[in-house]
N, C-alpha and C positions, 0 to 999 in steps of 0.2 A: 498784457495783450492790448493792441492797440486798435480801433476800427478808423476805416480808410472813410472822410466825409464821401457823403455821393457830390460825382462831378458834375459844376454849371452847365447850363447849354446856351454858349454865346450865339449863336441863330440854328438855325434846320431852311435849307433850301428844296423846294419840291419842284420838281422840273415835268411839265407834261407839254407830249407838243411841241417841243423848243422853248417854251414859255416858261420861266422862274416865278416861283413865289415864294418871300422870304418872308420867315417870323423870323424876330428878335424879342427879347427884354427893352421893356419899355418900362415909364414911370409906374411901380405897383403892381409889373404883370413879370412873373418869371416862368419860365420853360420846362416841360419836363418831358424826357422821351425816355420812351420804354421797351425796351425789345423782350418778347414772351413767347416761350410754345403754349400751345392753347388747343384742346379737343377741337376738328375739323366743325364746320359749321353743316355739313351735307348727312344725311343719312341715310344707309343705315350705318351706324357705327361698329366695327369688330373690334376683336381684342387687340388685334395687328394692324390697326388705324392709325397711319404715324400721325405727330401731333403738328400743328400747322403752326410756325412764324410767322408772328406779326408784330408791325410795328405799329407804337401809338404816341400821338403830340398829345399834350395836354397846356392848357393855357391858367397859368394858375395866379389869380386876382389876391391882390390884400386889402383892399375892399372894395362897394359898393357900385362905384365910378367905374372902377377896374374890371368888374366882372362885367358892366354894361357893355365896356370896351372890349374885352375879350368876346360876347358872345356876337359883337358885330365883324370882328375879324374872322373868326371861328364860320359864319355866314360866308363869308368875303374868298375865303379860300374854298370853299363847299362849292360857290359857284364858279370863280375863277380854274379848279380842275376837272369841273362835271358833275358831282356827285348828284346833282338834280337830274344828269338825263338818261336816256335810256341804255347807253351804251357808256361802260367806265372802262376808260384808258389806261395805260400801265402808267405810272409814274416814279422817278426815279427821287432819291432822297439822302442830300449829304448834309450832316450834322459836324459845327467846332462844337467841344467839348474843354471845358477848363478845369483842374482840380489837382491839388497836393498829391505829386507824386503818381500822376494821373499815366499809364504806360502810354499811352494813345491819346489822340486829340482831335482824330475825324473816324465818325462812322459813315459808311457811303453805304448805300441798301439801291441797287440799279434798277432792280424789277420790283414795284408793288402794285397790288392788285388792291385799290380803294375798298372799303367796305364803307356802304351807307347804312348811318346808325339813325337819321331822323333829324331833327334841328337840331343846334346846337344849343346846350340850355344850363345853367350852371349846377352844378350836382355837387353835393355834401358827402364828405368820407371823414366821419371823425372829426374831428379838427378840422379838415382840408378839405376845402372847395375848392372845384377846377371846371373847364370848361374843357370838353374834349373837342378838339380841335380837328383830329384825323386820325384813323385808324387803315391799316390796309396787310392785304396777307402779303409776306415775303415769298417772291415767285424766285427760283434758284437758276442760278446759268451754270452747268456744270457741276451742282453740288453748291458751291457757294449763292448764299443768300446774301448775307451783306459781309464788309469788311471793316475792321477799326486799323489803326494806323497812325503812326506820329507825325504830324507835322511843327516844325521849328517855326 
């Protein structure tokens, strides 16, 4: 049996407004996105509460410099799409993906709904420290919330 490495994330572009904001990998800082259903955040909750999409950046330092630099970017995108003000805009979000045998290599997610989680601050998981960068619920057009897909 064989397990498949999880795939790079060569940038994630966030579009609000007409306006782009691109992460990359940079020296000591690599990428990680997450797509999860997740209990609704509203209550009250019933048994028949579908479970809500969302997608999450995370900025992930290998050390010290790294993680400074990450939580000023992690700032830098918070203001650049809103997340400071009272009114949060839909923003839309296409991901390259790299990886061994990988069937796809862009995820695109056209509707998200921000979620403010507070500053950006670096947080410890085990081993793994990361800077959460952006969180937001996937809003569906049709049923579909996001798509993956090959690009050559």
């Amino acid at each position: 049996m064989t397990t498949a490495a999880a795939p790079s994330v060569t940038w994630v572009r966030l579009t609000v407004d007409g306006v782009d904001f691109t992460l990359a990998p940079s020296p000591g800082v690599t990428l990680r996105l997450t797509l999860l259903d997740v209990e609704p955040d509203e209550l009250p909750l019933s048994r028949t509460s579908p479970l809500e999409r969302r997608v999450i950046i995370d900025l992930l330092p290998r050390d010290t410099e790294a993680a400074i630099r990450c939580e000023t970017q992690a700032r830098e995108l918070a203001a650049r799409i809103g997340l400071d003000s009272a009114v949060l805009h839909e923003v839309a979000m296409e991901a390259a993906l790299d990886g061994e045998d990988l069937p796809y290599s862009r995820v695109e997610a056209p509707r998200l709904l921000p979620v403010a989680e507070g500053p950006p601050t670096l947080e410890v998981d085990g081993p793994e420290s990361f800077v959460r960068a952006f969180t937001a619920k996937m809003l569906s057009d049709g049923g579909v919330a996001y798509t993956m897909r090959r690009v050559d």
